[in-house]
C-alpha positions as CSV (number, residue, x, y, z in Angstrom):
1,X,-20.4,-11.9,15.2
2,X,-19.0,-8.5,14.2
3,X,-18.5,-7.9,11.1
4,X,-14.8,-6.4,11.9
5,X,-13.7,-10.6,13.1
6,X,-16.2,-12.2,10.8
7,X,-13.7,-13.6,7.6
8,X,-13.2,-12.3,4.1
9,X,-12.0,-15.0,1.2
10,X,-10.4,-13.3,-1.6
11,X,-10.0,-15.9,-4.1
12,X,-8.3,-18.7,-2.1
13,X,-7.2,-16.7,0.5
14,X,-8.9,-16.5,3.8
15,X,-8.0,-13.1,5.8
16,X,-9.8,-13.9,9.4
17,X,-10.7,-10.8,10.2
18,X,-10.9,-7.3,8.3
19,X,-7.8,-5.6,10.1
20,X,-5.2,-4.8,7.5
21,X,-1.8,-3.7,8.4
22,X,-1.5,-1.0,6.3
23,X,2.2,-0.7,4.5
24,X,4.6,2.1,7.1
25,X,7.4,3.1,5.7
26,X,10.6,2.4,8.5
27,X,13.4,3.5,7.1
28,X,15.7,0.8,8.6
29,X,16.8,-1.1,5.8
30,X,20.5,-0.9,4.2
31,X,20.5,-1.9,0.8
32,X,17.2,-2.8,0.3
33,X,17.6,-5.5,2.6
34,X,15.2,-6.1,5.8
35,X,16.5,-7.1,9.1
36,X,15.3,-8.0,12.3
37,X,13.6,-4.7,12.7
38,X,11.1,-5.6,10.0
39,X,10.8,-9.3,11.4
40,X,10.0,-7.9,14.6
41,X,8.1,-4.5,13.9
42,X,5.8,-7.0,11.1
43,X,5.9,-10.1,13.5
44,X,4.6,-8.8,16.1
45,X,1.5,-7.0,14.4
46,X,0.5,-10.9,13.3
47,X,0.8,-12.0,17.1
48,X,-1.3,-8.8,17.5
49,X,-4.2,-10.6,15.5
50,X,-4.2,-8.5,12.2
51,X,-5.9,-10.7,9.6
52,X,-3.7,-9.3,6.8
53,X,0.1,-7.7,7.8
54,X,1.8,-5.4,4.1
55,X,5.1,-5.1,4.1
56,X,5.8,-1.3,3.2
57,X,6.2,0.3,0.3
58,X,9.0,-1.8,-1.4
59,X,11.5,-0.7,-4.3
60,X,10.9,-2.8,-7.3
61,X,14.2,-1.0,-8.3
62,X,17.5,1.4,-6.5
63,X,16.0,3.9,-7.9
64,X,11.9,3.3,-7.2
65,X,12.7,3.8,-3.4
66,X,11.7,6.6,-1.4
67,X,14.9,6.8,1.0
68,X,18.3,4.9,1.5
69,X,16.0,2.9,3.8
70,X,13.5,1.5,2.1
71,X,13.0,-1.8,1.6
72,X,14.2,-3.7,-1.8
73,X,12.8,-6.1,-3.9
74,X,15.4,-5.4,-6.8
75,X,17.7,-8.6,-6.4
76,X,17.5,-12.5,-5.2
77,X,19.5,-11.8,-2.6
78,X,16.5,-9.9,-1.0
79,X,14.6,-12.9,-1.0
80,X,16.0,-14.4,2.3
81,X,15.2,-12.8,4.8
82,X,11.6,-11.6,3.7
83,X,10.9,-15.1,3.3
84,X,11.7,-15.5,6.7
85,X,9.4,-12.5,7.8
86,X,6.6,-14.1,5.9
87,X,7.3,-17.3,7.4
88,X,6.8,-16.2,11.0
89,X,3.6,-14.2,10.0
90,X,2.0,-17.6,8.8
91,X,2.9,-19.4,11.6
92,X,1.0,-16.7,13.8
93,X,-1.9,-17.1,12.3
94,X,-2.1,-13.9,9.9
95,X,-1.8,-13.4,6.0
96,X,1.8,-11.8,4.8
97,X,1.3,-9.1,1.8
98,X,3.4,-7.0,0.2
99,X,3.1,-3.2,-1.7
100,X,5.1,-3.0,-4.7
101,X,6.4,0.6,-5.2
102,X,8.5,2.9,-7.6
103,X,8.3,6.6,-5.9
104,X,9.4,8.4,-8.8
105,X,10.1,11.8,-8.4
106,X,10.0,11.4,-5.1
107,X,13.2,9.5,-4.1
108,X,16.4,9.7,-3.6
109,X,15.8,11.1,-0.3
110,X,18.1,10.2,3.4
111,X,16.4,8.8,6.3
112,X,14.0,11.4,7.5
113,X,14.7,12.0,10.9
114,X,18.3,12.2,10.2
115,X,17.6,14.8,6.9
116,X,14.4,15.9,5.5
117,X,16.0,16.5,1.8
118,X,16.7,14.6,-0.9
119,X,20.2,13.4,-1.5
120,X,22.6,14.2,-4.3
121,X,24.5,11.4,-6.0
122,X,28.2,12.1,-4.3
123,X,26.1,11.7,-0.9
124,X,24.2,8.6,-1.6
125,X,22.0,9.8,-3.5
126,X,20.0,8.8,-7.7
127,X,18.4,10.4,-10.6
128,X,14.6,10.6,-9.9
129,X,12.1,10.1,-12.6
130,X,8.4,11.2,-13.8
131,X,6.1,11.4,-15.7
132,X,7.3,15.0,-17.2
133,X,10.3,17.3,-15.0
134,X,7.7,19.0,-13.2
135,X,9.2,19.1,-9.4
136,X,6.9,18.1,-6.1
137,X,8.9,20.7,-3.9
138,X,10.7,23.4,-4.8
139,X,14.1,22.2,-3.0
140,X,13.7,18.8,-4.8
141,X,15.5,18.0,-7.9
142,X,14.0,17.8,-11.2
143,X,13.1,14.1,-12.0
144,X,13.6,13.4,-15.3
145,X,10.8,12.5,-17.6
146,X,10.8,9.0,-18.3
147,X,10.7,8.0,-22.2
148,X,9.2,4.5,-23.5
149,X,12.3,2.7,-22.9
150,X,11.9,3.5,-19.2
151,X,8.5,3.1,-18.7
152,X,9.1,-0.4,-20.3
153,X,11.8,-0.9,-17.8
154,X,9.8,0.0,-14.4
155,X,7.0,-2.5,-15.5
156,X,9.4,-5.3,-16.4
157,X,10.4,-4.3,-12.8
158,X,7.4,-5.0,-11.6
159,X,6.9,-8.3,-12.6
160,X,10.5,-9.3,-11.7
161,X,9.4,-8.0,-8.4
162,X,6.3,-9.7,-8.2
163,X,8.5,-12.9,-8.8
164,X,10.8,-12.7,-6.2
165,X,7.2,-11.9,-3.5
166,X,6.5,-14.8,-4.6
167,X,9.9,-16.9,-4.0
168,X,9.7,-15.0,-0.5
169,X,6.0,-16.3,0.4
170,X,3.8,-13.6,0.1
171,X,-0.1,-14.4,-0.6
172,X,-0.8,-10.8,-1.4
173,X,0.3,-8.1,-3.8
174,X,-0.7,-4.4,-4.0
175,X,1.1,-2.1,-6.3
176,X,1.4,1.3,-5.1
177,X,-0.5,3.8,-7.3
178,X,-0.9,6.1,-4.4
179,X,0.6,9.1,-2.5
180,X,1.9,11.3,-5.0
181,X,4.5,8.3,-6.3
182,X,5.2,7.0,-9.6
183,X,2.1,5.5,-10.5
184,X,0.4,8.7,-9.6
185,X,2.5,11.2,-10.7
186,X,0.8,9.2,-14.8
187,X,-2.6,9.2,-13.4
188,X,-2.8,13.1,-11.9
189,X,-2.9,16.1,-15.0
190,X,-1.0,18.2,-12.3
191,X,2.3,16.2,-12.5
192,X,1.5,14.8,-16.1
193,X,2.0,16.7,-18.7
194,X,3.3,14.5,-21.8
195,X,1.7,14.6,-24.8
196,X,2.2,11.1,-26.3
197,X,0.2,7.9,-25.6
198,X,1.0,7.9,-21.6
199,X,-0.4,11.6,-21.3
200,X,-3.4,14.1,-21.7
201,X,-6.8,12.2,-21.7
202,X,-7.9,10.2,-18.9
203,X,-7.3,7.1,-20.7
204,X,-3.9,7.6,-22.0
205,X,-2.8,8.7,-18.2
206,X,-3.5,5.7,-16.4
207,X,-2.1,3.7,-19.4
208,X,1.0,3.0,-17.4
209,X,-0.8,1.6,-14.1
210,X,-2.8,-0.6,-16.4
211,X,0.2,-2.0,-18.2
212,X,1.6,-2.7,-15.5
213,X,-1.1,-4.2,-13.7
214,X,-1.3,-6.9,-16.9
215,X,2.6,-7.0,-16.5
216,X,2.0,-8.1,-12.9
217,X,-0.5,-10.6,-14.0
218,X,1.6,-12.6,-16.4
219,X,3.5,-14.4,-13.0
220,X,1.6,-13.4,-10.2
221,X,-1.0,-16.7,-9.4
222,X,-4.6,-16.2,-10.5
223,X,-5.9,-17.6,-7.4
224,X,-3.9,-15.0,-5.3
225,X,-5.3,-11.6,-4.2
226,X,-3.8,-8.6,-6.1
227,X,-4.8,-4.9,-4.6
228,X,-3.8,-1.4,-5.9
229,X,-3.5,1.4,-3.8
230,X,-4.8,4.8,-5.5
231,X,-5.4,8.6,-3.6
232,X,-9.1,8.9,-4.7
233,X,-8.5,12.6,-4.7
234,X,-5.7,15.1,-4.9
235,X,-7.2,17.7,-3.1
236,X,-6.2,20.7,-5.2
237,X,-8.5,22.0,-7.9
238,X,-7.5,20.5,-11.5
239,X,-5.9,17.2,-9.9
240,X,-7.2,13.4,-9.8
241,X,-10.3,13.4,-8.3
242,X,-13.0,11.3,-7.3
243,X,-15.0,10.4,-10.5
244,X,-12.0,9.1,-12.1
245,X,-10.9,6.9,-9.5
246,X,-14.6,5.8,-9.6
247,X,-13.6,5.1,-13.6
248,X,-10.5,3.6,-13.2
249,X,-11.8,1.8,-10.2
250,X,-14.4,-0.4,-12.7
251,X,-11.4,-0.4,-15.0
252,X,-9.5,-2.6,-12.7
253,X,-11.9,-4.0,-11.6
254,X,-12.7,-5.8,-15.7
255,X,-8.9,-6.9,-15.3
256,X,-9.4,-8.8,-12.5
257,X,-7.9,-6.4,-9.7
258,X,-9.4,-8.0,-6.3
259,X,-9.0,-4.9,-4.0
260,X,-9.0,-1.2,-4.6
261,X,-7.2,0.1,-1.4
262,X,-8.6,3.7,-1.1
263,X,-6.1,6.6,0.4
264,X,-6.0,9.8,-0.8
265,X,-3.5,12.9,-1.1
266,X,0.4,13.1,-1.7
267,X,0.6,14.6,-4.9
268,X,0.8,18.1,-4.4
269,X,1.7,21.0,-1.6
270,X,-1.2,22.6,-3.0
271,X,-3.5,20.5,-1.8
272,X,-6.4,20.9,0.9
273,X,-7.2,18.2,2.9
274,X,-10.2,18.3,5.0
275,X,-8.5,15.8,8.3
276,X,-11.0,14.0,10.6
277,X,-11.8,10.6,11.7
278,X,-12.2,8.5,8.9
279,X,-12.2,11.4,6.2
280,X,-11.4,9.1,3.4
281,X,-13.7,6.4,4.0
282,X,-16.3,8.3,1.3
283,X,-14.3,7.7,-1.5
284,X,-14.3,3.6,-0.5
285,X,-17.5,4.0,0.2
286,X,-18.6,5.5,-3.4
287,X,-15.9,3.2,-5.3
288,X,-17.3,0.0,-4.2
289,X,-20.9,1.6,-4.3
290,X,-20.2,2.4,-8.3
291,X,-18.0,-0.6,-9.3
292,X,-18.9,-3.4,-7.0
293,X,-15.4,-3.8,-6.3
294,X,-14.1,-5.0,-2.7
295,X,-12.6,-1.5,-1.3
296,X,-10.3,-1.1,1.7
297,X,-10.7,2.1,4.4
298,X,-7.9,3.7,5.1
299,X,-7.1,7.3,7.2
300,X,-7.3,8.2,10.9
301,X,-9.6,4.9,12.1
302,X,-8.6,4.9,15.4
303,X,-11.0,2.6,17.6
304,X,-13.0,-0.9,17.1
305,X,-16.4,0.9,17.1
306,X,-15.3,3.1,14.4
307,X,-14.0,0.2,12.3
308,X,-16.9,-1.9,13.0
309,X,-19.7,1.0,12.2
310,X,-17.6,1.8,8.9
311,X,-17.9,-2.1,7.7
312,X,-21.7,-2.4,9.1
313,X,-22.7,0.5,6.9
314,X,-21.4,-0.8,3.6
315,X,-18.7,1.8,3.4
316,X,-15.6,-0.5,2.8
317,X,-14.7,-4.5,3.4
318,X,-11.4,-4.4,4.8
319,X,-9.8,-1.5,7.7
320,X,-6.2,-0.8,7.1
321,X,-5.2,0.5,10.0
322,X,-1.5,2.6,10.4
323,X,-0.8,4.8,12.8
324,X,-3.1,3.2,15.2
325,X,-1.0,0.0,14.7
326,X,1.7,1.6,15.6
327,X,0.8,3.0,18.8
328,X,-0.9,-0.1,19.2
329,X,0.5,-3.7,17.9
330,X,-2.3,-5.6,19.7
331,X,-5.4,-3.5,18.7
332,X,-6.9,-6.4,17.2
333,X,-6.9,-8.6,20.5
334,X,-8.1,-5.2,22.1
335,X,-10.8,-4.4,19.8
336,X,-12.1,-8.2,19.6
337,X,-12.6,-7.9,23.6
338,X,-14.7,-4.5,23.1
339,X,-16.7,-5.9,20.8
340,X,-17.0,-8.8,22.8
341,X,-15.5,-11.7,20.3
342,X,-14.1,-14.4,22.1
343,X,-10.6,-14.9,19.5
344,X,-7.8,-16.8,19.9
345,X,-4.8,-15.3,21.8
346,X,-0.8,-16.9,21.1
347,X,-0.6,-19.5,23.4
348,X,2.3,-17.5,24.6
349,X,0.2,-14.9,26.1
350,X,-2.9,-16.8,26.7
351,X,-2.7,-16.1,30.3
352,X,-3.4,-12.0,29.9
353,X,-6.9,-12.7,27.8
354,X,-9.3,-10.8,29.7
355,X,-11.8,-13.2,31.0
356,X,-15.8,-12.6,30.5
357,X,-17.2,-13.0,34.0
358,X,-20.6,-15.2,34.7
């Protein structure tokens, strides 16, 4: 059997194949509240055969989304109708997840095919907040720097969060220390520059991700998976880089994080990013060699071969695959006939399986 359809247990969950739906941003929600665009656009990647399907990037608070339309996890209310979105993903045979996500001083921003900028509060619009008031663009506003009442708040906000995933059914949590956001904007020395216990060494700037790691912990089940997202590298010279993701990698590792989902970039316009197939499968590669922890590949894997040869080589244990997924809801059944793994199909569309002939 491939190892790309061959199943992973994480504690006691069972994922039946490695193909994560990586967590996509759509825009579409009002309120924080999904709809039937995310039961459909999620549903339909667990009919697609993805062993794992993340919700995206989801407030924890207003104020920790990206855009008017991200999705919210702020209220009870929410609760709902992600429960029904996790619901159908179990039934078709696939494991729901969720990413937990405060963006920081990037937020506050309209829906961006409508307006690239960031909204001002008459239009819709919320204070952003940081690490320090340093700015990510130079049309953006400056976020405020968040003092230890607020830092206290956004973890609390995590947990709460992580309760209500729970009400709604979800089996997986990953808290977003990725892409320039929150969590990132403590870890990198380009957009942190405080000078009390949350800044300056390495160990006092990913404080904050720890903390709230442990915060997470103290309601989320010990039996279920928890992941953190992290950009191994920001590209640009004095940033995060790769050693100290390696660091913090073991780090989470000791506190019992299951999954170090390994992306890269976001934090800066300065940075340099080197783009080709697979181009950030190195750094899961040398995080799992170094810590030992399971590591997911992220970052243009675009075919089953690809997948298969980065899993067969050591490199990573789960593919979260994005863009491909969208272009593509039914890569898995696609892949599993290239690499010539008889899976099951819905019974639905049973009659389209491609047939092996004698």
């Amino acid at each position: 059997m491939s190892l790309l359809f061959t199943p992973l247990r994480i504690k006691s969950v069972t994922i039946k194949n490695r193909i994560v739906v990586s967590p996509m941003c759509q825009y579409s929600a009002i309120d924080g509240f999904a709809n039937n665009w995310h039961l459909v656009h999620l549903g339909s990647r667990a009919i697609g055969g993805a062993g794992l399907v993340i919700m995206e990037a989801t407030g924890v608070s207003p104020e920790a989304r990206i855009s008017i339309g991200d999705l919210g996890i702020w209220k009870d209310e929410h609760i709902e109708k992600l429960k029904e979105i996790t619901d159908f993903i179990y039934k078709n045979g696939s494991i729901a997840g969720i990413q937990l996500a405060h963006a920081g001083r990037k937020a506050s921003f309209d829906i961006p095919w409508e307006n690239p900028l960031q909204l001002e509060k008459e239009n819709g619009g919320w204070d952003t907040l940081s690490a320090s008031n340093e700015i990510f663009n130079p049309t953006d506003k400056t976020p405020i720097a968040l003092d230890i009442a607020g830092i206290q708040k956004v973890k609390n906000d995590f947990k709460l969060a992580t309760v209500r995933a729970i009400k709604a059914g979800f089996k997986v949590v990953e808290i977003h220390a990725a892409h320039g956001y929150l969590q990132h904007q403590f870890l990198s020395p380009l957009s942190n520059k405080r000078t009390d216990q949350y800044g300056g060494s390495f160990e006092n700037r990913i404080r904050l991700l720890l903390e709230t790691v442990e915060s997470v912990q103290e309601v989320w089940p010990i039996e279920n998976p928890l992941f953190v997202r992290i950009s191994a590298t920001d590209w640009a010279e004095g940033g995060w880089n790769e050693e100290e993701s390696i660091r913090l990698s073991a780090l989470l590792k000791e506190k019992g994080v299951d999954v170090v989902d390994t992306s890269s970039g976001g934090l800066t316009l300065a940075q340099q990013i080197p783009l080709k197939p697979g181009y950030q499968v190195e750094f899961a590669a040398a995080i799992k060699k170094e810590t030992g922890i399971t590591t997911g590949a992220v970052g243009l894997i675009t075919t089953a071969k690809q997948a298969e040869e980065i899993l067969q080589n050591g490199e990573a244990d789960l593919i979260f695959l994005a863009r491909e997924l969208l272009r593509d809801p039914y890569f898995p059944l696609h892949a599993a006939t290239e690499l010539g793994e008889d899976v099951k199909w819905p019974a639905q569309y049973e009659r389209a399986k491609p047939r092996k002939r004698n």
